[in-house]
N, C-alpha and C positions, 0 to 999 in steps of 0.2 A: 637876857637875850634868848635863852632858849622857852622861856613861857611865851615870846613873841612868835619866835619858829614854831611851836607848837598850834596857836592859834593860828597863824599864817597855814596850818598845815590840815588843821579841823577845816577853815572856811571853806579853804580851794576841795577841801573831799565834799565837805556841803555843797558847795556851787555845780561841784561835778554830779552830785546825785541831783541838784534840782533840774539841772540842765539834761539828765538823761530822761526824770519825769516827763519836762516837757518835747520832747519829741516821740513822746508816745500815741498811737497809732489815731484817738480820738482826742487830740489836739486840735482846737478851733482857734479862730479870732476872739472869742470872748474872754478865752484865758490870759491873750498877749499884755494885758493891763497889768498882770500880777505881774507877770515875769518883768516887763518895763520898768515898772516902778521897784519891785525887788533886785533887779539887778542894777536899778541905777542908786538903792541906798547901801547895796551892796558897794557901788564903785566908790561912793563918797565916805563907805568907812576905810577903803586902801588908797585913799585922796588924805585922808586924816594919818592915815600911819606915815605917808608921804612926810606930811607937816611936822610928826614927830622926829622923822629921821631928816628935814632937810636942812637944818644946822648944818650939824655934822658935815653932808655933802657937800653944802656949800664950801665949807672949811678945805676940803681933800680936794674940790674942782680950785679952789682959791690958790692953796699950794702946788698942785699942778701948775697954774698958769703964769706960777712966780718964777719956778724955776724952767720951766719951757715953755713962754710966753708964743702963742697960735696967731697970729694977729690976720684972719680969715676975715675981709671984707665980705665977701658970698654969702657968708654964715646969718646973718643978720638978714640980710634981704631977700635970703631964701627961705629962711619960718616967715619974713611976712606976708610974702606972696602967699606960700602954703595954706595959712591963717584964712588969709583973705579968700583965699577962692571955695578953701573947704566951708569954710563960713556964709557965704553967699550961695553955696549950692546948699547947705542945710538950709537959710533964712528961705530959699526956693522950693524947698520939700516940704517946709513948715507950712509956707501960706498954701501949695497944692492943695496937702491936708486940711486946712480950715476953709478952702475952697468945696473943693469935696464931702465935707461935713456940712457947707451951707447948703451945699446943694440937695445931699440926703434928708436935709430938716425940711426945706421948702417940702420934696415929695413926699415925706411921713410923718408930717406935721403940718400939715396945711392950714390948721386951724390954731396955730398957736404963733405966737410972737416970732420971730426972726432968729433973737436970739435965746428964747426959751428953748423954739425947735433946735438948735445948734448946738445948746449944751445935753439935751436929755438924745440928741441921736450922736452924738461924741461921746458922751460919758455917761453912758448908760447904768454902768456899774457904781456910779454914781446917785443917779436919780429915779436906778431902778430900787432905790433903797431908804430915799431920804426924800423928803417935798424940796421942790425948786424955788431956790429962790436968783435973784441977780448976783445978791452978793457969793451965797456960795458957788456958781457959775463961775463968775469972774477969777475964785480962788482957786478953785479946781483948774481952771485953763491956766494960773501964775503957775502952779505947781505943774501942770502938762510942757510948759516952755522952758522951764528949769530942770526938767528930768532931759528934756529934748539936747538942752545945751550940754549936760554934761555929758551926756552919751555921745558928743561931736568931741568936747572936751578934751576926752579923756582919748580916742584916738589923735587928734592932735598933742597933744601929751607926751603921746609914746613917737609921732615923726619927728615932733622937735628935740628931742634927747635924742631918738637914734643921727636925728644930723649933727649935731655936734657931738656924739661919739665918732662917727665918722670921719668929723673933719681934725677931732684930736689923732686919730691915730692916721691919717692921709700926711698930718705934719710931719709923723717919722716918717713913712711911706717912701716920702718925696725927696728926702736928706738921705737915704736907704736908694733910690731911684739914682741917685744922681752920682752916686757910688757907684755903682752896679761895675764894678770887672775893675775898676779901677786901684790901685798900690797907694793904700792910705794907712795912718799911722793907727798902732793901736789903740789910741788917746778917743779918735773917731769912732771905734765898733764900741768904747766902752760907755761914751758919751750918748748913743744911738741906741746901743743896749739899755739903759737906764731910760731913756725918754719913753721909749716901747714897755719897756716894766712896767712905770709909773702910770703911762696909758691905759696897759691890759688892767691893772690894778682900779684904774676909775672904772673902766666898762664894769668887773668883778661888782664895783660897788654902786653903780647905779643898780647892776640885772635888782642888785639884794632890795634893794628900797623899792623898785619901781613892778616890781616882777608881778606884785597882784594887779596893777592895772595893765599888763601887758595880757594878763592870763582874761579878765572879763570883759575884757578890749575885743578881742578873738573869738572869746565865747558870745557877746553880745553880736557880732555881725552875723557870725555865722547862722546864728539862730533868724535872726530878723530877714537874712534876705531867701532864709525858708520859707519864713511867713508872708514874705512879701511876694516871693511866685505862688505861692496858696492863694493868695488874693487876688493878684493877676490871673489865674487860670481860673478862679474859682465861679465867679458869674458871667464868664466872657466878657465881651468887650464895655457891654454897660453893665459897671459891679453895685448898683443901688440893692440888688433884690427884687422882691416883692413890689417896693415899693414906686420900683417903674410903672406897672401896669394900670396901678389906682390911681396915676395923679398927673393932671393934663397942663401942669402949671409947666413951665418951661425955667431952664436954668440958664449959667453962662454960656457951658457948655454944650448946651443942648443934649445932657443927660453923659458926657463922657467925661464928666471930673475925677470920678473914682477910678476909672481906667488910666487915666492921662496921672493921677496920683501915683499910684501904685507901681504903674512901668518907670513914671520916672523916677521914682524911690527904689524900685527895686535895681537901676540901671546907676544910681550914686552910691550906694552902699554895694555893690559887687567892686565900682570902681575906687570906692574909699578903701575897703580892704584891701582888695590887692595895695594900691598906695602904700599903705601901712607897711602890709607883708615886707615888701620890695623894700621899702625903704628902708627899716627895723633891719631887713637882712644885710646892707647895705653894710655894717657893723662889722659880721663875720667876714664878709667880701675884704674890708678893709684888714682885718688886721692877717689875714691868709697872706699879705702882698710880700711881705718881707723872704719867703720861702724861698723861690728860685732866685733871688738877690743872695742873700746868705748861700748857697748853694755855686754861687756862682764868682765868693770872692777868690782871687788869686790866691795859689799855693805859698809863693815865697810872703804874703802879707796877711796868712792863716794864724790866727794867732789864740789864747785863752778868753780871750773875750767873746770873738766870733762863735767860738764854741760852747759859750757860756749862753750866749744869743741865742743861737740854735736850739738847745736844752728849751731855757724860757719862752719860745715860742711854741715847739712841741706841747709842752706844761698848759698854755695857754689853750 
């Protein structure tokens, strides 16, 4: 366990020095590809430590819900909602961008195929390197859709865990709520005490498993919706460049794809993160509730338990 702590503890310093690299002062858009693709094999080897550790988890969420069965209808229909809208608004940034990329090829590529121009002015780093063909096109954009997914992925990842931590620890909350000032027996604080133990004790044991992709979760927005008011601001409102001025071809847009890309990507991902933030925090909010409840039971039905509570939540 501790070679795993240790490696968990080299990456996040690596991630953290590459991550201060790239905000360095001559940071462009040609570099965003390393970092994308670096941090998205970065996510899928703390997605693989996930898979090592998610036995185990399963096992501690299983035993949990044996002995304080949650039976949260909400719970279920509220990641699918999540799912679905975070996912529809990515599948809408997605085609923006190959919107926007078709657009760009028509104008600096005029003389070349449709989709030659679309992959050699997308993936330049690409094809500024190697001859074009369809097929490696086609492979370069499989691997451009799967880097895209998991960086959605892996935010929704971290909302759907913190809602069902949430809703684990709202269970005591709520049996803790309905208590509140009330002359109950000590059977109740001891019964209430342990459900909240067991709770804090899961939250304990997702942070350990889940915590590298909490960390490049955070680090990958923040960075990206840098890049993305970089791009936004950076050629005013039509972002093609240069290659506005040389090409009298007309698009869908009539030359504002990459604008119309850009704002709306930078205006999903300011609004994904917060999402995240908020709801991730969501957690601490919840298990804070028990405070002025403990605080507020009666004198004459104060007893070793409640005070045992108290302790264990402080601890927490």
């Amino acid at each position: 366990m501790s070679n795993v702590n240790s490696f968990m503890l080299y990456t996040k310093q690596a991630t953290a020095c590459f991550f201060t690299w790239t905000c360095r002062s001559d940071l462009t858009a040609p570099d965003a590809p390393i970092i994308f693709y670096g941090t998205t094999c970065f996510t899928m080897l703390m997605f693989f430590r996930v898979a090592t550790a998610w036995p185990d988890l399963v096992q501690h969420v299983a035993k949990t819900e044996e002995l304080y069965p949650n039976y949260d209808n909400k719970l279920t229909r509220t990641c699918q909602i999540t799912c679905a809208v975070v996912l529809l608004l990515a599948l809408s940034e997605h085609i923006l961008s190959l919107l926007s990329a078709f657009a760009g090829a028509i104008m600096c590529f005029p003389n070349k195929s449709v989709y030659e121009g679309f992959a050699r002015h997308f993936y330049p780093w690409v094809f500024n390197c190697l001859p074009y063909s369809p097929l490696l096109g086609m492979i370069t954009q499989f691997l451009h859709f799967q880097s895209t997914f998991i960086w959605n992925f892996s935010d929704l990842f971290v909302i759907c865990m913190s809602y069902y931590l949430t809703s684990r620890l709202d269970h005591v909350n709520k049996k803790l709520a309905a208590a509140q000032g009330k002359y109950l027996p000590e059977i109740f604080w001891k019964s209430t005490r342990e459900e909240y133990c067991r709770a804090t004790q899961l939250v304990r044991k997702v942070d350990e498993v889940i915590s590298g992709i909490v960390f490049v979760s955070f680090a990958n927005n923040l960075f990206f919706i840098c890049l993305q008011l970089f791009n936004t601001l950076e050629d005013g409102i039509k972002g093609n460049g240069d290659c506005n001025s040389r090409s009298k071809k007309t698009t869908p847009l009539s030359g504002y794809e990459a604008a119309t890309y850009f704002l709306f990507s930078l205006v999903y991902l300011i609004s994904r993160s917060v999402a995240v933030s908020l709801i991730a925090s969501q957690v601490n909010t919840a298990s804070m509730v028990p405070a002025p409840i403990l605080y507020d039971v009666p004198s004459p039905v104060y007893c070793v338990e409640v005070s045992i509570h108290f302790d264990g939540f402080l601890l927490f």
